[in-house]
MARLUM-478524 format. One record per residue (C-alpha): residue number from 1; residue in three letters; chain; x, y, z. Coordinates in steps of 0.25 Angstrom, whole numbers, padded with zeros to 4 digits. Layout:
<r resi="NUM" resn="ALA" chain="A" x="X" y="Y" z="Z"/>
...
***
This chain:
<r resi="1" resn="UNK" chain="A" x="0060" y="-0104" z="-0084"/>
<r resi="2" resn="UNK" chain="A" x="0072" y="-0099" z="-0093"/>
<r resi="3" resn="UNK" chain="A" x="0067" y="-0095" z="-0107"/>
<r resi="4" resn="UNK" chain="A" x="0083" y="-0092" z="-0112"/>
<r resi="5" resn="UNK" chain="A" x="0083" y="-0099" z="-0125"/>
<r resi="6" resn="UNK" chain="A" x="0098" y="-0096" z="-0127"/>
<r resi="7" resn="UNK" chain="A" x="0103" y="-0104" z="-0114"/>
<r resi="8" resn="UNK" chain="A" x="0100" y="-0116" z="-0123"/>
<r resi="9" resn="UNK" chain="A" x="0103" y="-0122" z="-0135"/>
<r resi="10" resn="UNK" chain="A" x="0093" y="-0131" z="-0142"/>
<r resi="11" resn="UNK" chain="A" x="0094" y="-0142" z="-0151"/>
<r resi="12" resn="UNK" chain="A" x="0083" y="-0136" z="-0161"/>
<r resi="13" resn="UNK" chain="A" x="0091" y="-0123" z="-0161"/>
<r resi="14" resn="UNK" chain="A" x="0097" y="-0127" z="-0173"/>
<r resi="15" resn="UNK" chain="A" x="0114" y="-0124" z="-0176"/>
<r resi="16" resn="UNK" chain="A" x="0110" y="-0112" z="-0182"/>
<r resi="17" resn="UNK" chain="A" x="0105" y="-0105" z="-0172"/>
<r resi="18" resn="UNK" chain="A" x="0115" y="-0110" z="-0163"/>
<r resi="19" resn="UNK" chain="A" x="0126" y="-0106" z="-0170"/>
<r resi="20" resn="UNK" chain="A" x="0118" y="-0091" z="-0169"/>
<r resi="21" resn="UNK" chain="A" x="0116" y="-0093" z="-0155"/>
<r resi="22" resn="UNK" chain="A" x="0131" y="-0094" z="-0153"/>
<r resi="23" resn="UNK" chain="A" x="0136" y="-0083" z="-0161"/>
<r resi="24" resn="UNK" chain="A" x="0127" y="-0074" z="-0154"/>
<r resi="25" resn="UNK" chain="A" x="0130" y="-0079" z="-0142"/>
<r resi="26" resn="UNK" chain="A" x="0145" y="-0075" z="-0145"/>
<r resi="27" resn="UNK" chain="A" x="0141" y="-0062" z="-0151"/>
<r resi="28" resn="UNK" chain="A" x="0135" y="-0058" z="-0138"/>
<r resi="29" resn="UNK" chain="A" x="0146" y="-0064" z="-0131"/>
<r resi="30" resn="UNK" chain="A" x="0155" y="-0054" z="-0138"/>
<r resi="31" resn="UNK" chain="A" x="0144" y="-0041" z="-0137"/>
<r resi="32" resn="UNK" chain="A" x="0142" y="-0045" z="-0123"/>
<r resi="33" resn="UNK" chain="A" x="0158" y="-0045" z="-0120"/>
<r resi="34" resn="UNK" chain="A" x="0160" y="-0030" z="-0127"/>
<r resi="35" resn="UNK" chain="A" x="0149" y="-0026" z="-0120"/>
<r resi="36" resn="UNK" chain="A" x="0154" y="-0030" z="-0106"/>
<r resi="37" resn="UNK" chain="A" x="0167" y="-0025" z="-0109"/>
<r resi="38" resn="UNK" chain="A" x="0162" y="-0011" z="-0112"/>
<r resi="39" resn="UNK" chain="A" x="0156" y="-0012" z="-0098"/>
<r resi="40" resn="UNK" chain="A" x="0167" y="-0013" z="-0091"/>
<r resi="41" resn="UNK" chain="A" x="0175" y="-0003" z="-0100"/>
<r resi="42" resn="UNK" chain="A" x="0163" y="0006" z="-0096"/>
<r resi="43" resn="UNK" chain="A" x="0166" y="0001" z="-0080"/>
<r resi="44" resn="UNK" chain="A" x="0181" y="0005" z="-0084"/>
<r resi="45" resn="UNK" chain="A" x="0177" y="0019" z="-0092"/>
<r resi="46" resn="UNK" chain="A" x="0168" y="0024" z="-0082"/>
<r resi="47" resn="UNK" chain="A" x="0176" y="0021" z="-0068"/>
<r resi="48" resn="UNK" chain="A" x="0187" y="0026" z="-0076"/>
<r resi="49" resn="UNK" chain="A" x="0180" y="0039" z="-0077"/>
<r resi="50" resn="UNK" chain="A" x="0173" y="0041" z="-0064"/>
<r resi="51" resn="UNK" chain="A" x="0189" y="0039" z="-0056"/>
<r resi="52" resn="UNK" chain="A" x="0194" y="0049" z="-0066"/>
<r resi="53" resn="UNK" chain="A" x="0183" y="0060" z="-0064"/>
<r resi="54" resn="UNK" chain="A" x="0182" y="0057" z="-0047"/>
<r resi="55" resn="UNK" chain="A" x="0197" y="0054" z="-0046"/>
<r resi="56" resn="UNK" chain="A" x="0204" y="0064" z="-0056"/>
<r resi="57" resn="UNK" chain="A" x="0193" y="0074" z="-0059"/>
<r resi="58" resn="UNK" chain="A" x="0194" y="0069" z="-0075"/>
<r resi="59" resn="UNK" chain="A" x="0184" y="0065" z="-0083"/>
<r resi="60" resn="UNK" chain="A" x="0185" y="0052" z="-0091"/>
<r resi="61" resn="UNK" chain="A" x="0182" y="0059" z="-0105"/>
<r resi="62" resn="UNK" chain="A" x="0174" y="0051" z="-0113"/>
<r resi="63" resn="UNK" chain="A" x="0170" y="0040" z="-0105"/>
<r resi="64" resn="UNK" chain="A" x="0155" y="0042" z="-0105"/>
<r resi="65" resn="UNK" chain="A" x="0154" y="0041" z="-0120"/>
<r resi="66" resn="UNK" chain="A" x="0161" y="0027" z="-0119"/>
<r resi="67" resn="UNK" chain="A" x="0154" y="0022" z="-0110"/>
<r resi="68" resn="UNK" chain="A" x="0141" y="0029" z="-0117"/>
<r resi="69" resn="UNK" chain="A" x="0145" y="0020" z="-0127"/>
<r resi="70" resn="UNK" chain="A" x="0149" y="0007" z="-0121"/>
<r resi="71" resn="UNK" chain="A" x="0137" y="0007" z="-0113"/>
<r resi="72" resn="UNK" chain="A" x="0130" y="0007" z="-0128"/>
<r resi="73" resn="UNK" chain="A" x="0140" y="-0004" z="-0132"/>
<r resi="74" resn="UNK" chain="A" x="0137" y="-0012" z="-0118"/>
<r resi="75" resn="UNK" chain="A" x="0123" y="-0012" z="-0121"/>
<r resi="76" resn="UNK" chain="A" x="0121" y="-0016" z="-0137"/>
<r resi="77" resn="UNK" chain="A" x="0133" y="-0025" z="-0133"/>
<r resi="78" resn="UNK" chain="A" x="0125" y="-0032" z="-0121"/>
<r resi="79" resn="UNK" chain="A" x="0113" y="-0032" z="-0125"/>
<r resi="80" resn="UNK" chain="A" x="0113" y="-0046" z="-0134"/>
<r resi="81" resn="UNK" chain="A" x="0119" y="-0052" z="-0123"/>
<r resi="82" resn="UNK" chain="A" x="0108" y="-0049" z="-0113"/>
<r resi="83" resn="UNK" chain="A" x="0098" y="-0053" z="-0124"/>
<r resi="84" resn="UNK" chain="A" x="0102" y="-0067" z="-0127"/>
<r resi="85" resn="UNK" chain="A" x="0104" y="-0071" z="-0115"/>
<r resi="86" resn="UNK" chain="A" x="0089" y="-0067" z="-0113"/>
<r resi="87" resn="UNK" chain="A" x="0093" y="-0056" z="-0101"/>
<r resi="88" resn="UNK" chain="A" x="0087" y="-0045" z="-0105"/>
<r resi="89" resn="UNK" chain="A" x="0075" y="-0039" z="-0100"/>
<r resi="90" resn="UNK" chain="A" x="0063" y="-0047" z="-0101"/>
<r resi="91" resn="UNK" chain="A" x="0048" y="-0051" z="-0095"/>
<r resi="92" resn="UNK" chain="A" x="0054" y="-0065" z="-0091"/>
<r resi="93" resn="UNK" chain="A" x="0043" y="-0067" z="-0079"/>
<r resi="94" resn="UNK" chain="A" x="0033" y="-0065" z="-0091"/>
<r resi="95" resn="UNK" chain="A" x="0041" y="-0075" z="-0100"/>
<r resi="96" resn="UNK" chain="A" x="0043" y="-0087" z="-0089"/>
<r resi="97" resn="UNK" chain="A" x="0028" y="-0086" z="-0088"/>
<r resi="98" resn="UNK" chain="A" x="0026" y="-0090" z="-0103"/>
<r resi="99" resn="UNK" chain="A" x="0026" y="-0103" z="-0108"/>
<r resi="100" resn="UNK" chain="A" x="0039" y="-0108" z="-0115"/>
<r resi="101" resn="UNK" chain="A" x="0033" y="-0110" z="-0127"/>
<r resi="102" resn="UNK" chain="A" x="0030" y="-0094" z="-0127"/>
<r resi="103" resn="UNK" chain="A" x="0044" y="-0091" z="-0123"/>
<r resi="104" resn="UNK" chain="A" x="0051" y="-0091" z="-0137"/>
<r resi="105" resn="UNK" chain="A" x="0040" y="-0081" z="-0142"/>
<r resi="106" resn="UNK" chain="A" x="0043" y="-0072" z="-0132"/>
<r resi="107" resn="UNK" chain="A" x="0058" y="-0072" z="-0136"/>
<r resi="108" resn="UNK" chain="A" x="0053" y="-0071" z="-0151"/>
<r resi="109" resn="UNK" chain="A" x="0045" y="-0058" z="-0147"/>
<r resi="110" resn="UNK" chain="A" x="0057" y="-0052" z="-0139"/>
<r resi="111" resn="UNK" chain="A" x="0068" y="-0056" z="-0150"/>
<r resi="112" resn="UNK" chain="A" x="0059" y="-0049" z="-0160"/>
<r resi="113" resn="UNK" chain="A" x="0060" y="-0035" z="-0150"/>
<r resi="114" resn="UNK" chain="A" x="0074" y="-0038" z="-0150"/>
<r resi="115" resn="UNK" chain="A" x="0074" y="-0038" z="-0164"/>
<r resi="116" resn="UNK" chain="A" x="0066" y="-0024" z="-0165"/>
<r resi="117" resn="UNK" chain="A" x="0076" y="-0017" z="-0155"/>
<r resi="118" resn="UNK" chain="A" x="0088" y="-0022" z="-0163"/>
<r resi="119" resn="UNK" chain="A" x="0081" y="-0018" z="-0175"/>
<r resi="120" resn="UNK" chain="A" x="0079" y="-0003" z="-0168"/>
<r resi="121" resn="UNK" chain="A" x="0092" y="-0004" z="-0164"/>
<r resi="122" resn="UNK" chain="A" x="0100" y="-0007" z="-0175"/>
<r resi="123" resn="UNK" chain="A" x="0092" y="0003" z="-0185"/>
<r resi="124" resn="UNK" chain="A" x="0089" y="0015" z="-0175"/>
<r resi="125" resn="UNK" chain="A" x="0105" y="0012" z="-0171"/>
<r resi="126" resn="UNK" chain="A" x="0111" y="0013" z="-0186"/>
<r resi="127" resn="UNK" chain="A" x="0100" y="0024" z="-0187"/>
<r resi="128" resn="UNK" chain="A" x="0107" y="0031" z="-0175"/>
<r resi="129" resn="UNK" chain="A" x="0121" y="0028" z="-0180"/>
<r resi="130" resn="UNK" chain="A" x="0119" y="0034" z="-0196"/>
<r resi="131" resn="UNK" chain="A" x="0113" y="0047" z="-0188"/>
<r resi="132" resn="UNK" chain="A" x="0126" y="0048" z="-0180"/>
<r resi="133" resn="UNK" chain="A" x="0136" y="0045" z="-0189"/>
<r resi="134" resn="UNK" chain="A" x="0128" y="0055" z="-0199"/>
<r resi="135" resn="UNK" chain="A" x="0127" y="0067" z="-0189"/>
<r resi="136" resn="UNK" chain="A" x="0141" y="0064" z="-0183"/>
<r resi="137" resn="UNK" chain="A" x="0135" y="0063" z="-0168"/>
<r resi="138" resn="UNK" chain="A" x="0146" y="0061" z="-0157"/>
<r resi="139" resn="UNK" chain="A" x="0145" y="0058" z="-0143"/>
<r resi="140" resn="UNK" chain="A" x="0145" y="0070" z="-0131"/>
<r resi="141" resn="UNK" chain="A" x="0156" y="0071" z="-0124"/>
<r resi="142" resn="UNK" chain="A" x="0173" y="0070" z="-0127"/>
<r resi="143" resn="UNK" chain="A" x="0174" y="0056" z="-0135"/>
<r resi="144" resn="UNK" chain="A" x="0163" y="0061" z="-0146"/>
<r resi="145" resn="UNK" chain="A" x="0162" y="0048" z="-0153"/>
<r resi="146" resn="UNK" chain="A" x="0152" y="0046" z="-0166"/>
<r resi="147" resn="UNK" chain="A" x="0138" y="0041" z="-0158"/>
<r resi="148" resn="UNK" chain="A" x="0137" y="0032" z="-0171"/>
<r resi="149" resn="UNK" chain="A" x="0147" y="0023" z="-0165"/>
<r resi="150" resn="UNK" chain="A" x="0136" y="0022" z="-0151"/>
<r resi="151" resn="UNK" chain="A" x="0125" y="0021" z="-0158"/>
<r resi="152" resn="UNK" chain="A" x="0132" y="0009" z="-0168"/>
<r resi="153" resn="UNK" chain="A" x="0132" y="0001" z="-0157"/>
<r resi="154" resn="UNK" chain="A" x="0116" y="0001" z="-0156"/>
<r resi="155" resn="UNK" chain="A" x="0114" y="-0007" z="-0170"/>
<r resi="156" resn="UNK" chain="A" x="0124" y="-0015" z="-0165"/>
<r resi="157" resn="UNK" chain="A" x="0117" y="-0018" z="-0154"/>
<r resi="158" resn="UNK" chain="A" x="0104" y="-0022" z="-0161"/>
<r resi="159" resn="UNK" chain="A" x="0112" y="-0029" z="-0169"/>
<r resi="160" resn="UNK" chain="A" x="0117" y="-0039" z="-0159"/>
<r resi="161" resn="UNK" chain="A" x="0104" y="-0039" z="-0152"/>
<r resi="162" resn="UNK" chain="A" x="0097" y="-0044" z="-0165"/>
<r resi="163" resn="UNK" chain="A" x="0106" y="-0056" z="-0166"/>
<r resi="164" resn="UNK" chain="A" x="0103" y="-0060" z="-0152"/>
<r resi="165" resn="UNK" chain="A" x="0086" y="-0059" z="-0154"/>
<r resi="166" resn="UNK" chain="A" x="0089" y="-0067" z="-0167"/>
<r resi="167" resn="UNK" chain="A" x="0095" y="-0078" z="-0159"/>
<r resi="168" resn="UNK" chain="A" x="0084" y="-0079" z="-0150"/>
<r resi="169" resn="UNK" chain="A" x="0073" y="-0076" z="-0159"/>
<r resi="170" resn="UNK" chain="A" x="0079" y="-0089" z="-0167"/>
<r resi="171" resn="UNK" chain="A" x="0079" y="-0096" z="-0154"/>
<r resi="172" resn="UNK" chain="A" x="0066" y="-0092" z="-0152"/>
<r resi="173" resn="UNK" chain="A" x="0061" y="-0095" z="-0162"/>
<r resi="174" resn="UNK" chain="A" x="0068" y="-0109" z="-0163"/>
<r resi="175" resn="UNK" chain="A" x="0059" y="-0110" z="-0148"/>
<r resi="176" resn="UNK" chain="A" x="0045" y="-0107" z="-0153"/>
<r resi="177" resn="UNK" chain="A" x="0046" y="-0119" z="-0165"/>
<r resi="178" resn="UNK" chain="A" x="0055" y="-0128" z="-0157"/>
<r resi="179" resn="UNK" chain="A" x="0051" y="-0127" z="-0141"/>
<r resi="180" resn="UNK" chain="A" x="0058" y="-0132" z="-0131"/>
<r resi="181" resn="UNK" chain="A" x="0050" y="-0141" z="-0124"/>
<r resi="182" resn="UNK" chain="A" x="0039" y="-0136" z="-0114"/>
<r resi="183" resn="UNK" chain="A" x="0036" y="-0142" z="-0099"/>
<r resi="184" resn="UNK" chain="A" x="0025" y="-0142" z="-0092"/>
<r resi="185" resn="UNK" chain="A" x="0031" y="-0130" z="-0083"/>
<r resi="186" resn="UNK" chain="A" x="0032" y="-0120" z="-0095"/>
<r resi="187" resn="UNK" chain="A" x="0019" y="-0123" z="-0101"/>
***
């Protein structure tokens, strides 16, 4: 039993909420294009790097701090992605054992962690960028570039993770006054 409340459009949805639906569905279109680019520039950065140390004796210089930064791009990047299509890492045995008219609670409860990991990261992330910017910390190694610029990308992140939860948590929420109807499987 599939509990995806995003695979399907409802009537009782409302225009609203399916007008939010579709802009952040393009937004993580967009962050999830970005980030798969900057994999395979990473594929590209770091096979680069490995014929040019085995085959010339050179070092790539600079190539662990992008992709050190990239990979931290990739992930904030990704991340809303995997969320709203409901593939991140869940107890989905314990779910498919509730009752459907549970299910939407559950989804209320884990947007509202969403909510309090966005929040982290987007305070403890500004937090983090201030102090670097304010102290002038760089990155180790030959690029040494502003760690501000890494560490922006961690309230961007929670950003972007915060308008996914909001869509599910409206959808959710939509689910616990308006449920679909329940069969004599689910009950």
């Amino acid at each position: 039993m599939s509990h995806d409340v995003l695979r399907r459009v409802e009537p009782d949805d409302g225009p609203w909420l399916i007008a939010y639906g579709k802009f952040v569905k393009a937004l993580c279109r967009v962050t999830l294009a970005i980030a798969t680019i900057l994999v395979i520039f990473d594929l590209v950065v770091v096979g680069v790097a490995v014929l040019m140390r085995y085959l010339f004796s050179v070092p790539m210089l600079g190539g662990d701090e992008v992709v050190a930064f990239s990979l931290t791009a990739i992930v904030m990047f990704a991340a809303p992605d995997v969320l709203r299509r409901n593939g991140h890492i869940g107890v989905d045995i314990l779910i498919d054992l509730l009752p459907a008219r549970i299910v939407p609670w559950t989804r209320i409860w884990a947007c509202l962690a969403v909510f309090a990991t966005s929040a982290l990261l987007i305070i403890n992330g500004w937090k983090a960028v201030a102090l670097s910017r304010m102290i002038g910390s760089l990155t180790e190694g030959h690029l040494e570039l502003p760690i501000w610029m890494l560490q922006l990308l961690l309230p961007l992140g929670g950003v972007l993770l915060a308008i996914v939860a909001m869509e599910i948590l409206w959808r959710s929420i939509i689910r616990v006054v308006h449920p679909f109807p329940v069969t004599e499987g689910d009950q």
